[in-house]
C-alpha positions in Angstrom: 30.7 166.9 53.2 34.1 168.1 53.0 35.9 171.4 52.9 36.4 171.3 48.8 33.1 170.0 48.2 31.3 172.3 50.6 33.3 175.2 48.5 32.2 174.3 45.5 28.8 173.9 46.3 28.6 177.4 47.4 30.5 178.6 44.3 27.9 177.0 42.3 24.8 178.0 44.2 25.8 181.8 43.8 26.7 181.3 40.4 23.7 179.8 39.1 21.9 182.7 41.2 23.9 185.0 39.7 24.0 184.2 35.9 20.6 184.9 36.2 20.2 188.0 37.0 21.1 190.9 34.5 24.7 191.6 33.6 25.5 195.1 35.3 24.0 193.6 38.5 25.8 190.2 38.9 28.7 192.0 40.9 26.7 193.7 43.0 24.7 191.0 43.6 27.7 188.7 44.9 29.6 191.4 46.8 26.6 191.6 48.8 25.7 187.5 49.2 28.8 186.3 50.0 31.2 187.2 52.9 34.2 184.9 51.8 36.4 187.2 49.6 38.3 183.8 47.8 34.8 182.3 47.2 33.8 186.0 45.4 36.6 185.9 43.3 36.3 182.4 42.1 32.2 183.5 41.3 33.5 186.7 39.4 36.0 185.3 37.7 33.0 182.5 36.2 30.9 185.3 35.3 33.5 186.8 33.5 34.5 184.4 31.4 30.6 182.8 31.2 30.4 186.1 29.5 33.3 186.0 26.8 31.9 182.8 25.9 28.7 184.5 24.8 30.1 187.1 23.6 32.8 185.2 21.4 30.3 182.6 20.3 30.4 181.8 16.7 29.7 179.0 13.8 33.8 178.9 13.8 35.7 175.4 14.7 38.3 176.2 17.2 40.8 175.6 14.3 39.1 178.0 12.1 38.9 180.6 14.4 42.4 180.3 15.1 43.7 180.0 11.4 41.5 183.6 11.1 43.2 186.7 11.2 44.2 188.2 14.7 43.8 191.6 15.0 47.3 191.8 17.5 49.2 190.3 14.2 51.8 192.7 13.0 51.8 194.3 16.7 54.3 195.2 18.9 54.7 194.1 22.2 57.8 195.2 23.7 60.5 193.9 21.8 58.0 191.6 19.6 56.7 191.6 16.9 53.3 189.5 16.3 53.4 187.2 13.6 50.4 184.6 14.1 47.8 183.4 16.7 49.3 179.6 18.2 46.2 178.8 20.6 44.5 179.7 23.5 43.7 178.0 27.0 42.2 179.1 30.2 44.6 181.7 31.1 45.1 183.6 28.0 46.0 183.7 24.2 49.6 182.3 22.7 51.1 183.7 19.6 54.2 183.1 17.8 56.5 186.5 17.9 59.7 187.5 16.8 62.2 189.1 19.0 64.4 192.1 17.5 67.5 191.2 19.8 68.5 188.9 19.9 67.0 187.7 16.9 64.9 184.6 17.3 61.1 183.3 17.7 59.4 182.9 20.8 56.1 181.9 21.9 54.5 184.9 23.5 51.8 184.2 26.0 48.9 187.2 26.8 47.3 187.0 30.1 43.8 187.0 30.1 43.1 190.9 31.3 40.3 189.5 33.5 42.5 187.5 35.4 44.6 190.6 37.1 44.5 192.8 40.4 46.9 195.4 41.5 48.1 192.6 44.0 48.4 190.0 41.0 50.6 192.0 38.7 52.9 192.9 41.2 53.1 189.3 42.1 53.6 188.2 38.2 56.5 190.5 37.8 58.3 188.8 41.0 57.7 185.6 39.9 58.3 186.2 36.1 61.6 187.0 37.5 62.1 184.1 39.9 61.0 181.9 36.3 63.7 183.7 34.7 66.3 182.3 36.3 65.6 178.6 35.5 67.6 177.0 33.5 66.9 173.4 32.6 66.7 171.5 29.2 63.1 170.3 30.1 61.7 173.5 30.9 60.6 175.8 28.7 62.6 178.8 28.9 61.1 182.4 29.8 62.9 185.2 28.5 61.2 188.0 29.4 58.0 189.8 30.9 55.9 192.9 30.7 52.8 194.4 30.3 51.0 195.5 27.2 49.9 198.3 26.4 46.3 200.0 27.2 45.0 200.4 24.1 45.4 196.6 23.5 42.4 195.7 25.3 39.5 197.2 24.1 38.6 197.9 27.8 41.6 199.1 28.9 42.4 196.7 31.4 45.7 195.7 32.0 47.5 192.3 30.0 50.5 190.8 31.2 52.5 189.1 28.9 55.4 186.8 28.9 58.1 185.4 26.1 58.8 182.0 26.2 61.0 179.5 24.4 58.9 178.3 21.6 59.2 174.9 21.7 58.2 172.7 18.6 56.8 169.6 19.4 54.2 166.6 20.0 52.0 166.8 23.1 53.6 163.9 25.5 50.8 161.4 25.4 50.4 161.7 21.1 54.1 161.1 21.3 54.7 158.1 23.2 52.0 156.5 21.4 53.5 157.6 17.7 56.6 156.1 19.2 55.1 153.1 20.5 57.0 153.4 23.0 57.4 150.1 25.9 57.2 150.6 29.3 60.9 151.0 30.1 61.3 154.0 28.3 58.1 155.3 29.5 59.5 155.1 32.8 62.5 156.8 31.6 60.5 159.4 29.6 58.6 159.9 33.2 62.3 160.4 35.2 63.3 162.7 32.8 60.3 165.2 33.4 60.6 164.3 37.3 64.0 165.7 36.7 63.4 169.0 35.5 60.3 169.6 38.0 62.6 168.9 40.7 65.1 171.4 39.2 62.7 174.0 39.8 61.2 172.6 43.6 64.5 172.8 44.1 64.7 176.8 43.5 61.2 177.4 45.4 59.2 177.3 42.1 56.2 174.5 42.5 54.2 174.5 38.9 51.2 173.6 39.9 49.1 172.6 37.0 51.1 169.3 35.3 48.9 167.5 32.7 49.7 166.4 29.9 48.8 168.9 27.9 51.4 171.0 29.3 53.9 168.7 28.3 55.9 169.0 24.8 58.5 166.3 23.5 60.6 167.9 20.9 61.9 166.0 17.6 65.0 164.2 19.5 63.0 162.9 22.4 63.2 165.7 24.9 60.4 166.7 27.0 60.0 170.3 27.8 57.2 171.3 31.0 55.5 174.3 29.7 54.2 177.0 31.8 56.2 176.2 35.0 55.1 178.6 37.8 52.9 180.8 35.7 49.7 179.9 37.6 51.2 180.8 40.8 52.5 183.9 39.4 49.3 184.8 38.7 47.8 184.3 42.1 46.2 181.1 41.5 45.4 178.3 39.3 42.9 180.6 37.2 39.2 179.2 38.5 37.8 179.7 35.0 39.6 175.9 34.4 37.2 174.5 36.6 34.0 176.3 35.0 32.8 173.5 33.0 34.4 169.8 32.8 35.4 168.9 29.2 38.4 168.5 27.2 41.7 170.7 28.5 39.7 171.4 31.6 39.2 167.7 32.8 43.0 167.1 33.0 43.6 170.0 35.6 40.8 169.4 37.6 41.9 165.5 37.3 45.9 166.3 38.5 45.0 168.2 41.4 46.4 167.1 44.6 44.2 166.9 47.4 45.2 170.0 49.1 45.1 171.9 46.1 41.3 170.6 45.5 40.4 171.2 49.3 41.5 175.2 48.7 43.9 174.9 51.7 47.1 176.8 51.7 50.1 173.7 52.2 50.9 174.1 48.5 54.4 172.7 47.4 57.0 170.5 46.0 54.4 167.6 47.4 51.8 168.9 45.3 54.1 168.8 42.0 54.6 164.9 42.9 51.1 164.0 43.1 50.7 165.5 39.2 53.3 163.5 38.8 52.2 160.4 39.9 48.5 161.2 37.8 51.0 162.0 35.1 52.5 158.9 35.2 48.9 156.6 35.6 47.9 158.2 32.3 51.0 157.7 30.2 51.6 154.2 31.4 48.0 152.7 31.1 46.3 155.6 28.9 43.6 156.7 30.4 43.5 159.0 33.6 43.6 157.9 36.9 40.1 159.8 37.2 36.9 159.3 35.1 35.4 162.8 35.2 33.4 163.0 32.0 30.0 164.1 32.4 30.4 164.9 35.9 28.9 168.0 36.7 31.9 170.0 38.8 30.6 169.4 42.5 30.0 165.9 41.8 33.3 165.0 40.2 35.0 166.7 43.2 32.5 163.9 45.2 34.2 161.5 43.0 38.1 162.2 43.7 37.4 162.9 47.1 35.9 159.1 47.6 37.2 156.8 44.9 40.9 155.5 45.0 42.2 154.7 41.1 41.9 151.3 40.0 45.1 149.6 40.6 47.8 149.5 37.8 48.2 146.2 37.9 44.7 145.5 37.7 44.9 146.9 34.4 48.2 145.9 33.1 49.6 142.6 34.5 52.9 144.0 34.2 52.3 147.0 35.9 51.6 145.3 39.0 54.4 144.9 41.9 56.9 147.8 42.3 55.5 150.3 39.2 52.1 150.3 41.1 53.6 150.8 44.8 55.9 153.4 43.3 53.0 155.8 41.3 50.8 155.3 44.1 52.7 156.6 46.9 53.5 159.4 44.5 49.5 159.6 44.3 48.7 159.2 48.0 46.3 161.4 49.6 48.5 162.1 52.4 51.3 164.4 51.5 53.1 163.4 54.1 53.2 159.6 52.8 54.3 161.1 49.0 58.0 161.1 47.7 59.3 164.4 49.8 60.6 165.8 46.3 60.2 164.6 42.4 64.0 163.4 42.0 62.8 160.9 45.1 60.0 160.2 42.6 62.3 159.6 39.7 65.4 157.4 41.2 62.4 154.8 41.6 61.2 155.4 38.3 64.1 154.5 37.1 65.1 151.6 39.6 61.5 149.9 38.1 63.1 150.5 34.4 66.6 148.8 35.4 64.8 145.8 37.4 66.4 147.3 40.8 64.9 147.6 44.1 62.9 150.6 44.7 62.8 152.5 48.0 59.0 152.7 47.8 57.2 150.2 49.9 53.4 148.9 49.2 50.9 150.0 52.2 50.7 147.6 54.8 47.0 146.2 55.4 46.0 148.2 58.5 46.9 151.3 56.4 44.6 150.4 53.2 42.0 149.8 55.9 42.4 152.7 57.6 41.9 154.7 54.6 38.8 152.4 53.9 37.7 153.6 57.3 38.0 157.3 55.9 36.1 156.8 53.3 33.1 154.7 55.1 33.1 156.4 58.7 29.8 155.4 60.0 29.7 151.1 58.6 33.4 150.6 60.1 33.6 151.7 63.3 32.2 148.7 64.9 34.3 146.7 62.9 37.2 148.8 63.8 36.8 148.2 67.5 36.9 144.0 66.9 40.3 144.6 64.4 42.3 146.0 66.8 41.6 142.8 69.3 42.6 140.9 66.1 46.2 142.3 65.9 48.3 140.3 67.8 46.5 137.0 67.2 47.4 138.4 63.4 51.1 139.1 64.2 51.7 135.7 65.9 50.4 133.9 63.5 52.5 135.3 60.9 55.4 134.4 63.5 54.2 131.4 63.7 54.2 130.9 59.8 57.7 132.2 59.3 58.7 129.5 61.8 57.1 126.8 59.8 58.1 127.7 56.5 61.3 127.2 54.7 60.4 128.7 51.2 62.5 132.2 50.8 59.4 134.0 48.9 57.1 133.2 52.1 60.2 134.9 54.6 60.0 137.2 52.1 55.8 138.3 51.9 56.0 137.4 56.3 58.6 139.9 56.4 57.0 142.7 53.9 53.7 142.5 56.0 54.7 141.9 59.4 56.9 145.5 58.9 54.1 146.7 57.3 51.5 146.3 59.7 54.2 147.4 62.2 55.0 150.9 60.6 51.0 151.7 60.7 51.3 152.1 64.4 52.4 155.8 64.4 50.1 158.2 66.1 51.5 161.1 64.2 50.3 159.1 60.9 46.8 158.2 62.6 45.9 161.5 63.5 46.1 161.3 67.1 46.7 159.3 69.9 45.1 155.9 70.5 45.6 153.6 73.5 44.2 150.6 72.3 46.8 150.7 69.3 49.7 151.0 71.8 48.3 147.7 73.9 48.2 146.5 70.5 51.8 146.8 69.9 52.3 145.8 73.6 51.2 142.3 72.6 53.3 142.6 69.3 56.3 142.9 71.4 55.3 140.2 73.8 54.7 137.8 70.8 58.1 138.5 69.3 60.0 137.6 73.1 58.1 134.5 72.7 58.7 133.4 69.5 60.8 130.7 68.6 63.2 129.4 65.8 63.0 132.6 64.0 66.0 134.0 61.8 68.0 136.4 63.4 67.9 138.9 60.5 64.3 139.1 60.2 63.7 139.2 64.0 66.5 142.2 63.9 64.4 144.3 61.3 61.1 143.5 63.8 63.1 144.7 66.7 63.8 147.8 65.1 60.6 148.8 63.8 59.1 148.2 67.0 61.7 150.4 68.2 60.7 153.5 66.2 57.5 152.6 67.1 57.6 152.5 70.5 60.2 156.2 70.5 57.0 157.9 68.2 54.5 156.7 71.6 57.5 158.6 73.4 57.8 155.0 75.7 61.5 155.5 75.5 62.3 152.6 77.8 60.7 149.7 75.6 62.2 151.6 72.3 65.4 151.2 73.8 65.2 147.8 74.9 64.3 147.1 71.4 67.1 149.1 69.8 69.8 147.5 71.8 68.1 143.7 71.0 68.5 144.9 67.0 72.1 145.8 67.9 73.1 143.1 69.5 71.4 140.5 66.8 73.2 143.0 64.1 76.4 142.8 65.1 76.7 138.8 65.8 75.3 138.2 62.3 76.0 140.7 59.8 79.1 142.5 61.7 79.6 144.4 64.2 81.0 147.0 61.1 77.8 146.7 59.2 75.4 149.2 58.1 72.7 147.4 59.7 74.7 147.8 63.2 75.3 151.4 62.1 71.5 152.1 61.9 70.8 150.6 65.2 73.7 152.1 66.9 72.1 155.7 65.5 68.2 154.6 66.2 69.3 153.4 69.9 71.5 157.0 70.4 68.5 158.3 69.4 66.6 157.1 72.2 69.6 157.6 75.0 69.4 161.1 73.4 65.8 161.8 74.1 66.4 160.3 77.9 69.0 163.0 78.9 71.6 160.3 78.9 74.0 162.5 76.8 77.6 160.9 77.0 76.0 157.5 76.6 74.2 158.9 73.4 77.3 160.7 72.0 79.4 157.6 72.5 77.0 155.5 70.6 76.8 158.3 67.4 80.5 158.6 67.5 81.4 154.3 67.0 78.6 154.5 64.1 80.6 157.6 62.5 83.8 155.3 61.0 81.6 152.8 59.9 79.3 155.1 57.7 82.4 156.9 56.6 84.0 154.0 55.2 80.6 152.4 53.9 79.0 155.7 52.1 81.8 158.4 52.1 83.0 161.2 54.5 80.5 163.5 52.6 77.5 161.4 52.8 73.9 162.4 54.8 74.5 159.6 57.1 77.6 161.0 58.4 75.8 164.5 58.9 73.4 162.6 60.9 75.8 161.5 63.6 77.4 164.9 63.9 74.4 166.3 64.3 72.8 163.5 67.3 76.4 164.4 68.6 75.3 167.9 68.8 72.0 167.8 69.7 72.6 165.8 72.8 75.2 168.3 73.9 73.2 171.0 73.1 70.1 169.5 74.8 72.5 168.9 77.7 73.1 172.7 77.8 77.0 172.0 77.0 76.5 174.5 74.1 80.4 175.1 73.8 81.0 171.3 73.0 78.1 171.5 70.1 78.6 174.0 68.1 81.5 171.8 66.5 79.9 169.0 65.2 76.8 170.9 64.4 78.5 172.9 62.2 80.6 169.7 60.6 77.0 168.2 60.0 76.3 171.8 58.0 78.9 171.8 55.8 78.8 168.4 54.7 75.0 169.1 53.6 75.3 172.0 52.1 78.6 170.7 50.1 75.9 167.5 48.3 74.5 169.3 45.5 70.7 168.0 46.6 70.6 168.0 50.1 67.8 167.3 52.0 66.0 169.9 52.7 64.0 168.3 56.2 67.4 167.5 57.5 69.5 170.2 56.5 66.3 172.6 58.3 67.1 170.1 61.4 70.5 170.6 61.7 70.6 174.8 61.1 67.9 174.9 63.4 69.7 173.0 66.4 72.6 175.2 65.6 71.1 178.1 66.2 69.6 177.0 69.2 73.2 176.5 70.4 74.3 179.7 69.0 71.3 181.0 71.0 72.5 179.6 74.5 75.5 180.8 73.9 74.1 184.3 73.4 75.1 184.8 70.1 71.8 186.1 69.1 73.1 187.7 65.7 74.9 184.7 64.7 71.5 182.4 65.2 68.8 184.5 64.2 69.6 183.9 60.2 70.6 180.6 61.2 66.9 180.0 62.5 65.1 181.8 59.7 67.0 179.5 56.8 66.1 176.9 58.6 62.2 177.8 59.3 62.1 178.9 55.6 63.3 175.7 54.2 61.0 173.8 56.4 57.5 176.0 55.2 58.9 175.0 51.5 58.8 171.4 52.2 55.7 171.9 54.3 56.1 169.8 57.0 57.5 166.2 55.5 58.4 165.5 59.3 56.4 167.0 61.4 58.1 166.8 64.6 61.3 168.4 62.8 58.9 171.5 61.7 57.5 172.0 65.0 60.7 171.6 66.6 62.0 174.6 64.5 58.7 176.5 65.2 59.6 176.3 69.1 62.9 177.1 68.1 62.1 180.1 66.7 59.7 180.9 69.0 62.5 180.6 72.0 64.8 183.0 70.0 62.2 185.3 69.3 61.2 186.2 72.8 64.6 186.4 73.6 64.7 189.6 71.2 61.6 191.2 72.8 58.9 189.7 70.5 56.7 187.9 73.4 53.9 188.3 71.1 55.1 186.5 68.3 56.7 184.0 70.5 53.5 183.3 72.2 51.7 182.6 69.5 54.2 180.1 67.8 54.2 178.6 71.1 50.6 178.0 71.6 50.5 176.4 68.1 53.6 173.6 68.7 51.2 173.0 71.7 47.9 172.4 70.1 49.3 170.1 67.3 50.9 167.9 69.7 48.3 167.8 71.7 46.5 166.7 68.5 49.0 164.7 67.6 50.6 162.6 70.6 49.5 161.0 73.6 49.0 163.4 76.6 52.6 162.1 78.5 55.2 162.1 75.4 58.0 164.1 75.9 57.5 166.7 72.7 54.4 167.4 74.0 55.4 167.7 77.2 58.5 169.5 76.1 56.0 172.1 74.1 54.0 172.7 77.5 56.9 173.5 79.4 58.2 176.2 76.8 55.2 178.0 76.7 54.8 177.5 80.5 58.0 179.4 80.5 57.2 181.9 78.6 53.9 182.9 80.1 55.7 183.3 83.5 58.3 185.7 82.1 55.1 187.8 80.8 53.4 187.6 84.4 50.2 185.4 82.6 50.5 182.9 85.9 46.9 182.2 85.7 47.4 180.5 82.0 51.1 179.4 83.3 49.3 177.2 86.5 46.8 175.8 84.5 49.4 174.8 81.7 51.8 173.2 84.1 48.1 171.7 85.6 47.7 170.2 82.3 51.7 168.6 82.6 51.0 167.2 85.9 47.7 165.5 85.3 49.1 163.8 81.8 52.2 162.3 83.8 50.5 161.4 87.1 48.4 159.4 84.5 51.3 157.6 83.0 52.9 157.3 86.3 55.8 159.2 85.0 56.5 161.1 88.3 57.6 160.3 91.3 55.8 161.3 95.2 58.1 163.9 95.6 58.1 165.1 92.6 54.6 165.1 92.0 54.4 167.6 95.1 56.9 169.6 93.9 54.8 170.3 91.2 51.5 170.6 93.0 52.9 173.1 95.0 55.0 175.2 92.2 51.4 175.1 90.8 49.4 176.5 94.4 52.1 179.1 94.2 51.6 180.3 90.5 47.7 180.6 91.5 48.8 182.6 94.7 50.6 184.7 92.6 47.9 185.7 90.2 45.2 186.4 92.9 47.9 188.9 94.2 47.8 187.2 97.5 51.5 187.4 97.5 54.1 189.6 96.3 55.6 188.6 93.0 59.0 188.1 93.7 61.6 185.4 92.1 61.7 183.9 88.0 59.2 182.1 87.5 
C-alpha cells in the first residue's frame, strides 16, 4: 500500500470513528488517537465541515440558496461594499463588491473561518502580498487582502478575505465546446494558460489546484486562471475538497500530481505541469484523464495510483503521435521526466498546432515496461530477470534491420527506438544502481563496433547516447571513447562547424573534465564556443555552457584565479535572457561561488551559494546531480564559516542519495565520501572518518580502480585514522 493510500486510510478510519461519537467530544477524541499532527488536522477539518453540511442543510437548490438573500449584502469589508452572493466552493464564499477607490467591482472571496490558524493567517498575508505583484493578462488580478471583522462570524473566528479582478466569463471547458473549437486552437487555448502559469512559476508562485473549473475565458477569447496561489497561501489545498468525491471535488482530487496526492513535501513548478497536462487530456478529448465517480475516496486514490490514462490516440485518431507524447510527459508520474517549467510545456503545444517538431520524445519500451514492473511488482520480476538477457540480441537486431532496409520511415522508427531503449539505461532514472543493465549496455556497445553498413549519422547519434550513458555509470573511459567516435563521424559528415560537432565537442569536454584532464577539456569547450556563437547568438544558453565547462574544469583544477572569468561571463549571459534556466543558471552561481570560496572570498560567495541553493529547492531537483552538487557546495562553504553542524548534515545527505543512486565506484559518489571524510577529520570524528574512507576503498578495489600502491596508501591512512581514535597515538598533523 503506498504512502497516500496508507494516509487516507487512516484519515478515514478516525473519521468514521469519530463522526460517531457526540459533537463536543470528536476533538478530544482525535487529539488523543492520533499522534501525526497533519493527519489531525485533515480529520478536524472533515468534522468541521461534515458539520456545516448538517447544519446548512435545506430543501434549497444550490441556485436558490444562492439567489436568496445574504445576510453580509450591504456590508462593509474594508474598502467594499457587498452587493450580492456569486458562489461558493470548498474554501469559502465569493461575492460581488464594489470598491470606493478606485471605483470599480471586484469579486471578493471570504475564507472559510474554519480553515485558519495563527500560523495560516500570517502565512496568507505574505503570500496575498507575493499574489499581488502578479501581473499577467491570464491571471486574475488580486488587489487587495485583509481580514474581516469579528462580529462577522457568528463565532468570532477570524475570516480572511481577499479582492480579486472580477472576471466575467465562461468556464473553459463550456467555452471551447460553445465555440466548437478544433484542435489547433485548443492547443493554442492550452499554450496561452501554460503561459500565464509559467509567469507566476516563474516568480516562486506554484497554484496548485488547476481544473477546469478554475479556469474563466472572457468574451474576446482570453483565459484568465483564477485563484492562483491562494491554496498555498492558506497552508494547504483545503482537505475539506477531498471529503466526498462528486462534482467540483472530483476535478481536484483528479489534477493532483502524484506528489501532491502522496502528501510529500517536493511541491512546485512540476506540480503545476502535471495539472496541466490533466488540463489538457480533458479539453482535448472531454472527459478526464481519471474516472473517479463513485469511487469512495481511498479507493479512487487506489485507482490513480495504479492505472495509467488511456492513450489519446486511442481515443482520437488524430491525437495520436506527437499531441499524446507531448501531454503525457507533462502527465508522467516522475517529476523528473515532466516539462521542467509550463512555457517548456507550451512551445510543444504550440509546435503540435503549427505541424513542427516537438522536443518531447515518446518513452522508449524498456521505460513503459519498467513502469509496468512498478505497477505489478511480484508477476514481473522473473520476467524481468530473462529481459535484460534479451537486450542486446534486441539492439542488434534492430542494427541489423537498419542495415537491411532502405525505406526512410523504417531509419526513422530504428532510430527513435534504438535511442530510446538507450536513454533508459540511467541509474539515476532506475532508482539505483544495477550491474546487469551496465553488461547490458556493454554488449550494446560491442554490437554497434560490429555493425556494418550503417549510416554515419545515425551511428553518430548511437555513439553519443551511449556516451552519456556510459559518463551517468561514471565509466568515463568508454564515454569518452564514444564521444570522440561521435566527433569524429560529426565532423567528416555534417562539418567540422556543425552543431552536431559542437554538442560532441561539449559532451566529450565533459568527460575530459570529469577525468582531471583540465587543459585538454578547456581546449575542447573553447573550439565549440565560435561555432555556437555564430549558430545561436553570443547571448544564447549554449554559449553559457562552454564558459561555464571552462570554469569548472579550472576551478576543479584548483586554478581558481583563471575561473572566475568565464564563470562569471556564463552569469551574465543567463541572467541577461529574460527566462533563463533556472537548473543551469543554479549550476553556474553555484561553481562560482565555489571559486569565490577558494579564493577566500567568503563574503563574495556566500550569497552567491544561497541564490543558487534557493533556485535549485524551487525547481526541486530537475537534475539531480546539479542539486546535490550545490548541497555539497554549500555544505563546504558552510563549515568554512564555523557551521560543522550544518555542514555535516548536508554532507551525510549528498552521501546517502548517491549511494542510493549510483554504483558504489562513480566519481560523485565517491566525490561525496571524500567531502564528508574531510570534514569529519577536521571535527576529530576519526572513527566515522576510517570507516567512511573504508567504504571508498572497498567500492574501488571492487572496480579495480586503484592501483597496489595506492591501495596501501589508503589502507594504511585508514590503520592510522583507527590509531588515532583509540588514542594510541598522539593526534598530531590535518587529517
Amino acid at each position: 500500500m503506498s504512502d497516500a493510500t496508507t494516509r487516507w486510510a487512516r484519515i478515514t478510519d478516525l473519521f468514521d470513528r469519530a463522526i460517531a461519537l457526540e459533537q463536543p467530544t470528536r476533538r478530544e477524541f482525535v487529539e488523543r488517537e492520533e499522534p501525526d499532527a497533519s493527519i489531525r488536522a485533515e480529520v478536524l477539518s472533515l468534522l468541521e465541515s461534515a458539520r456545516q453540511e448538517q447544519f446548512l442543510a435545506s430543501p434549497l437548490s444550490i441556485d436558490a440558496e444562492i439567489a436568496a438573500s445574504d445576510p453580509l449584502e450591504g456590508r462593509e469589508i474594508g474598502d467594499f461594499r457587498v452587493l450580492r452572493r456569486l458562489g461558493a466552493g470548498g474554501m469559502g464564499v465569493v461575492y460581488e463588491a464594489r470598491q470606493t477607490t478606485p471605483n470599480r467591482l471586484v469579486a471578493l472571496k471570504l475564507i472559510r473561518p474554519d480553515l485558519v490558524t495563527a500560523r495560516g493567517l500570517e502565512r496568507f498575508r505574505r503570500e496575498i502580498e507575493l499574489l499581488g505583484r502578479l501581473q499577467h493578462p491570464g491571471i486574475a488580478a488580486i488587489h487587495d487582502a485583509g481580514v474581516a471583522p469579528a462580529d462577522l462570524d457568528p463565532l468570532g473566528r477570524l475570516q480572511p478575505w481577499c479582492a480579486m479582478e472580477l472576471v466575467r466569463g465562461e468556464r473553459l471547458m463550456e467555452w471551447a465546446d460553445a465555440k466548437g473549437l478544433e484542435r489547433g486552437a485548443r492547443l493554442e487555448l492550452l499554450a496561452r494558460i501554460c503561459d500565464a502559469v509559467d509567469h507566476a512559476n516563474r516568480r516562486g508562485v506554484v497554484h496548485r489546484d488547476l481544473k477546469p473549473a478554475n479556469i474563466l475565458v472572457t468574451e474576446d477569447g482570453q483565459p484568465k486562471v483564477l485563484d492562483f496561489g491562494i491554496a498555498r497561501a492558506m497552508d494547504a489545498v483545503p482537505s475539506s475538497t477531498l471529503a466526498t468525491l462528486d462534482g467540483d471535488i472530483v476535478g481536484t482530487l483528479g489534477s493532483m500530481s502524484p506528489e501532491q496526492l502522496a502528501g510529500r513535501g517536493e511541491i512546485d513548478a512540476r506540480s503545476d505541469v502535471y495539472a496541466l497536462g490533466a488540463l489538457a487530456y480533458e479539453l482535448l478529448v472531454g472527459r478526464p484523464a481519471f474516472d473517479l465517480r463513485d469511487r469512495a475516496l481511498t479507493e479512487a486514490i487506489r485507482h490513480l495510483e495504479s492505472t495509467e490514462p488511456t492513450r489519446l490516440g486511442r481515443l482520437r485518431r488524430d491525437l495520436a503521435g506527437d499531441i499524446e507524447v507531448v501531454v503525457g510527459k507533462a502527465m508522467d508520474r516522475d517529476p523528473a521526466r515532466r516539462y521542467a517549467t509550463a512555457a517548456h510545456f507550451a512551445s510543444d503545444l504550440r509546435a503540435c498546432a503549427d505541424l513542427r517538431p516537438v522536443a518531447a520524445r515518446a518513452p522508449g519500451a524498456l521505460y513503459l515496461a519498467g513502469r509496468f514492473a512498478r505497477r505489478n511488482r511480484v508477476p514481473v520480476t522473473i520476467a524481468s530477470v530473462a529481459a535484460i538477457g534479451l537486450i542486446a540480441a534486441t539492439v542488434w537486431a534492430m542494427l541489423a534491420w537498419r542495415t537491411a532496409s532502405a525505406e526512410a520511415q523504417r531509419v526513422s522508427r530504428v532510430n527513435h527506438y534504438l535511442l530510446g531503449l538507450l536513454h533508459w539505461f540511467d541509474p539515476a532514472r532506475v532508482g539505483g544502481p544495477n550491474f546487469s543493465l551496465r553488461q547490458a549496455l556493454d554488449q550494446a556497445s560491442e554490437q554497434l563496433a560490429a555493425a556494418v553498413g550503417m549510416d554515419a549519422d545515425l551511428a553518430s547519434e548511437i555513439h553519443s547516447t551511449l556516451g552519456e550513458r556510459y559518463f551517468s555509470f561514471g565509466a568515463l573511459d568508454q564515454a569518452e571513447r564514444h564521444h570522440r567516435a561521435a566527433l569524429a563521424l560529426r565532423a567528416t559528415t555534417m562539418g567540422d562547424a556543425s552543431a552536431q560537432a559542437a554538442d560532441s565537442r561539449v559532451a566529450l569536454a565533459k568527460t575530459l573534465r570529469s577525468q582531471g584532464r583540465t587543459d585538454e577539456a578547456v581546449a575542447l569547450y573553447r573550439e565549440a564556443i565560435p561555432t555556437r556563437e555564430r549558430l545561436f547568438g553570443a547571448e544564447d544558453a549554449r554559449v553559457a555552457e562552454c564558459f561555464n565547462g571552462i570554469g569548472a574544469a579550472l576551478s576543479n583544477a584548483a586554478r581558481y584565479g583563471d575561473a572566475v572569468e568565464p564563470l562569471q561571463r556564463a552569469a551574465e549571459i543567463l541572467r541577461r535572457n529574460t527566462e533563463p534556466d533556472r537548473i543551469q543558471l543554479s549550476t553556474v552561481l553555484g561553481n562560482l561561488g565555489v571559486t569565490l570560496m577558494g579564493l577566500g572570498r567568503v563574503d563574495d560567495a556566500l550569497p552567491l551559494i544561497d541564490e543558487a541553493v534557493s533556485m535549485r529547492q524551487f525547481v526541486a531537483g530537475d537534475d539531480i546531480q546539479i542539486a546535490l552538487l550545490l548541497d555539497s557546495a554549500s555544505a563546504v562553504l558552510m563549515h568554512m564559516g564555523g557551521r560543522q553542524d550544518a555542514a555535516e548534515s548536508m554532507l551525510r545527505q549528498v552521501v546517502q542519495i548517491r549511494r542510493r543512486l549510483l554504483p558504489a565506484d562513480h566519481l560523485e559518489l565517491e566525490r561525496a565520501r571524500q567531502n564528508l571524510a574531510l570534514l569529519l577529520g577536521r571535527q576529530g570524528k576519526h572513527r566515522e572518518q576510517a570507516a567512511l574512507l573504508q567504504e571508498s576503498l572497498e567500492a574501488l578495489r571492487a572496480a579495480g580502480r586503484l592501483a597496489p600502491e595506492q591501495d596501501a596508501a589508503r589502507s594504511k591512512r585508514i590503520a592510522d585514522l583507527l590509531s588515532k581514535a583509540d588514542g594510541t597515538e598522539p593526534e598530531s598533523g590535518h587529517p
